[in-house]
Steps between C-alpha positions, in 0.01 A plus 500: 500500500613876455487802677415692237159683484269359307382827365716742352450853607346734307840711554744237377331457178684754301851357641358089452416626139861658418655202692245206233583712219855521519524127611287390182696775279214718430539898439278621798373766363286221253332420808162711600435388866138650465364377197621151569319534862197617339535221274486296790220622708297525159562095414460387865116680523398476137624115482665325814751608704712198369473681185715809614812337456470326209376765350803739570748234382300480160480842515877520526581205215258681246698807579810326459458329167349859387825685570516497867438894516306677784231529214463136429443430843237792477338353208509138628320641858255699324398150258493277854318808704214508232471145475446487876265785518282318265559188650225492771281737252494244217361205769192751648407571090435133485 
């Protein structure tokens, strides 16, 4: 077991962020904290929480193959945020 916190602070999230990028080899700057937390909180109550994840990663590998530029990861979040939006929509038209 750890001693770690399981939760990591709202505070250290800029420093975890520069610490993941530079570990993976990623220009940090690529990286929009917000829009990939709204991404998040967007999948997890249009979908399932279990969602949120796998929906940034795919998020992140669309934006990769398309260039790997803050914009493709803009574009790739906008696609995944409407499809979740209309997610729940397109059941209640039924």
């Amino acid at each position: 077991m750890t001693d770690k916190p399981q939760h990591l602070p709202v505070e250290a999230l800029e420093e975890w962020t520069t610490a993941a990028c530079t570990a993976l080899g990623i220009d940090r700057e690529s990286v929009d904290i917000a829009l990939l937390l709204d991404l998040a909180r967007d999948v997890a109550h249009g979908v399932a929480r279990p969602a949120a994840p796998l929906s940034a990663y795919l998020a992140g590998l669309a934006a990769g193959r398309a260039g790997g530029r803050r914009e493709d990861t803009a574009a790739a979040v906008a696609t995944i945020t409407e499809l979740a939006v209309s997610w729940r929509a397109d059941e209640q038209d039924s």
